[in-house]
C-alpha positions as CSV (number, residue, x, y, z in Angstrom):
1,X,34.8,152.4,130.3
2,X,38.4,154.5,129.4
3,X,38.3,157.7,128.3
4,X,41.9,160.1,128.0
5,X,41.1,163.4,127.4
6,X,43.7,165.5,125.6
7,X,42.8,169.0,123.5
8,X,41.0,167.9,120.2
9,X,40.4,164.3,120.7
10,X,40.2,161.6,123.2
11,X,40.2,157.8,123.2
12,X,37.0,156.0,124.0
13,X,36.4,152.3,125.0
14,X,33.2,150.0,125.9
15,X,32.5,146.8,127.0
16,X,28.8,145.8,126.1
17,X,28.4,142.4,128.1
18,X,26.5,139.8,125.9
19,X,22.6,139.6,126.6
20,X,22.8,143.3,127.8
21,X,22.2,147.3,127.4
22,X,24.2,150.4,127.9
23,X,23.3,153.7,127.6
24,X,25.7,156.5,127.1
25,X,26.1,160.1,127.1
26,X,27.8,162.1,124.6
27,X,29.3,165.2,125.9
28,X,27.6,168.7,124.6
29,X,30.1,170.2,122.1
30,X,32.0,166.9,120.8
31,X,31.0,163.9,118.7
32,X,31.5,160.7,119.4
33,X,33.1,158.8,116.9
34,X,33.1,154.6,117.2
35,X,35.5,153.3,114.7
36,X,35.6,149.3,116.2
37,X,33.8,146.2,117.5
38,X,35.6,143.3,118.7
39,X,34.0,139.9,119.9
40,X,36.0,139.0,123.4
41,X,37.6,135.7,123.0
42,X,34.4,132.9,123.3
43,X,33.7,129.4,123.1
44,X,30.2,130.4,122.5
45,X,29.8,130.1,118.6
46,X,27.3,131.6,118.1
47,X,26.7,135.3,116.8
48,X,26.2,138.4,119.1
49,X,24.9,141.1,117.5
50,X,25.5,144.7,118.4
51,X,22.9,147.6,118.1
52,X,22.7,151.2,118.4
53,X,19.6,153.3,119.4
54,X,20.0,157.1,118.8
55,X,17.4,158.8,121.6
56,X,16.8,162.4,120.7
57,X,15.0,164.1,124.1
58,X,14.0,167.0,121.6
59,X,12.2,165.3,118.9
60,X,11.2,162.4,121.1
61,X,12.6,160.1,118.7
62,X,13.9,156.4,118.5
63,X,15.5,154.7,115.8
64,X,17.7,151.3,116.7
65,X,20.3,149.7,113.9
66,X,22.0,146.7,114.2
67,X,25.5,147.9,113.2
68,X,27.4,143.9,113.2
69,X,27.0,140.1,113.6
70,X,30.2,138.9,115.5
71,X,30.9,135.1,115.8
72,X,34.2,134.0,117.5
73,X,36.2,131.9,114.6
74,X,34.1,133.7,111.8
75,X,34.4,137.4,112.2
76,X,35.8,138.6,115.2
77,X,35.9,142.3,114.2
78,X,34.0,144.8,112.5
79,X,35.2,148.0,111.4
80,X,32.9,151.3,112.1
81,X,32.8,154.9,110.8
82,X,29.6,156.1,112.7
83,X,29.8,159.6,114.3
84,X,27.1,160.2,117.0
85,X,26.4,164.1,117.7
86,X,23.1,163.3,119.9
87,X,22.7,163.6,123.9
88,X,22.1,160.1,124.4
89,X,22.7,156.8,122.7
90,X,22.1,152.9,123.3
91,X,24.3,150.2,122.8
92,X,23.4,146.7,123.3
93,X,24.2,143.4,122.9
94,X,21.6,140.3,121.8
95,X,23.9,137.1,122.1
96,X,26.2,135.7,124.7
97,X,29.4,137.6,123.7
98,X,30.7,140.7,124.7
99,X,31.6,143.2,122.5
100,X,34.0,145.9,122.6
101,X,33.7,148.8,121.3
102,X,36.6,151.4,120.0
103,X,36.4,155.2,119.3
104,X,37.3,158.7,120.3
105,X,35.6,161.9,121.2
106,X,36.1,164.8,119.1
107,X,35.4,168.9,119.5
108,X,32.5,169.4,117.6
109,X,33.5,173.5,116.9
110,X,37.1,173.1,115.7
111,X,38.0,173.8,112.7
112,X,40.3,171.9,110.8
113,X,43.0,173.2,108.9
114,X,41.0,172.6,105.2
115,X,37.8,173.3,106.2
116,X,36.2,170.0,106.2
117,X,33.9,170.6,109.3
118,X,32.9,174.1,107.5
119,X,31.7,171.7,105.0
120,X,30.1,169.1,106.7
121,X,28.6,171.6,109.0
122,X,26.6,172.9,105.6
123,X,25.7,169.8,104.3
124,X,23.7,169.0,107.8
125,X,22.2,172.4,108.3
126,X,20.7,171.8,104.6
127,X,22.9,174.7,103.1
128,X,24.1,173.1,99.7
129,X,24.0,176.6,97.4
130,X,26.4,178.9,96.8
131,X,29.6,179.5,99.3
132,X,30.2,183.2,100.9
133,X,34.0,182.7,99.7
134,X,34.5,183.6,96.6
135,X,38.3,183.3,96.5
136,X,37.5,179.6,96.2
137,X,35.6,179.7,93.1
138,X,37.1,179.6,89.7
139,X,35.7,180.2,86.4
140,X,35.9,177.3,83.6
141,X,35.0,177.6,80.0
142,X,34.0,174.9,78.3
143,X,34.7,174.8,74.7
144,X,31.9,174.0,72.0
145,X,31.7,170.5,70.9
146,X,30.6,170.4,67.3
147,X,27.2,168.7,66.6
148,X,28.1,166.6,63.8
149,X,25.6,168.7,61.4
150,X,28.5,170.1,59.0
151,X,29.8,166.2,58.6
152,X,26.0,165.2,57.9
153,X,26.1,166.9,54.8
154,X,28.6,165.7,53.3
155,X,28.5,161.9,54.5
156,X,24.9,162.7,52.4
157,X,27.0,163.4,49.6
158,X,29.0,160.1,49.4
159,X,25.7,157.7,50.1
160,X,25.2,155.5,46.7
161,X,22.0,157.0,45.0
162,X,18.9,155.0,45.3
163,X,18.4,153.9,41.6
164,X,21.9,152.6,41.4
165,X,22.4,148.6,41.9
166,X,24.8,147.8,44.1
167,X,28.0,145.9,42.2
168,X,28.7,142.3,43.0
169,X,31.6,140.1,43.3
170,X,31.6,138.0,40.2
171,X,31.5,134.1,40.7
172,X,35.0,132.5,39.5
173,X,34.0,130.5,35.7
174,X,34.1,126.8,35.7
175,X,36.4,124.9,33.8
176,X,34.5,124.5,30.1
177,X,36.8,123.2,27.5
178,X,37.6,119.5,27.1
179,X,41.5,120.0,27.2
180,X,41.2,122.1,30.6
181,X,38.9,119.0,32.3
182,X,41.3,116.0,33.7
183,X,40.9,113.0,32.0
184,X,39.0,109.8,33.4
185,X,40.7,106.4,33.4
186,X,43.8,107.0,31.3
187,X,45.5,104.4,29.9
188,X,49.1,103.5,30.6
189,X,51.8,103.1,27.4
190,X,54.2,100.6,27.9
């Protein structure tokens, strides 16, 4: 296990030997966010697959994902975006591979320089309404798209009445006259 600590973030690392199961402990006041898994070179083809089990003391409650398949000579990596906030989470490994894992701790009450915590902060306490900064807000007007009635009317107007027969093209006339039809075995002057 690495970890370097700086102010806002450090780097975290795990090895999760194949056939096996590792607990860790997330820090109170950071998240832990895993943004790798990598199959250690193998001859062993194949897959070892990775899960994670979230264990929340509070609520008492369980819930175990497999997050990847890895297979040496198929997919050897798998890229991650899963932030854990929880006390206590599971990793483990069924298959003969290990797999490491890549990530970084972050400060859970800092505030970053647009807000974006503020915001995901809201979203999980449930608070989706109405912001308490107003300088933010802006008011839009949206113009009035016309309904189409006033064009109704008069599209009414040029519609064919009912009683009217439609025109239709006249056929081309056949040839009629004797002196317009070509003549059958002609004879030849000599």
């Amino acid at each position: 296990k690495i970890e370097l600590i700086t102010n806002l973030m450090a780097f975290w690392g795990l090895v999760v030997k194949g056939n096996s199961t590792h607990e860790e402990v997330v820090p109170e006041g950071t998240n832990l966010i895993i943004t790798n898994a990598a199959l250690e070179p193998t001859d062993d083809k194949e897959p070892s697959v990775l899960f994670f089990k979230r264990v929340d003391e509070d609520e008492g409650e369980q819930v175990e994902l497999s997050l990847c398949s890895l297979a040496w000579g198929r997919n050897e990596q798998y890229k991650l975006m899963l932030v854990v906030n929880s006390e206590k989470v599971v990793f483990s490994v069924k298959g003969k591979g290990n797999i490491h894992l890549l990530g970084q701790y972050a400060q859970d009450d800092v505030d970053d320089e647009f807000g974006y915590l503020d915001d995901i902060s809201d979203i999980e306490e449930g608070d989706l309404g109405d912001s308490d900064d107003d300088d933010d807000e802006m008011e839009v007007e949206v113009p009035k798209v016309p309904t189409g009635k006033a064009n109704n009317k008069n599209a009414q107007k040029e519609k064919p009445k009912t009683n009217e027969k439609p025109k239709t093209a006249e056929k081309p006339k056949a040839a009629t006259k004797k002196s317009e039809q070509p003549k059958k075995g002609g004879k030849k002057n000599k």
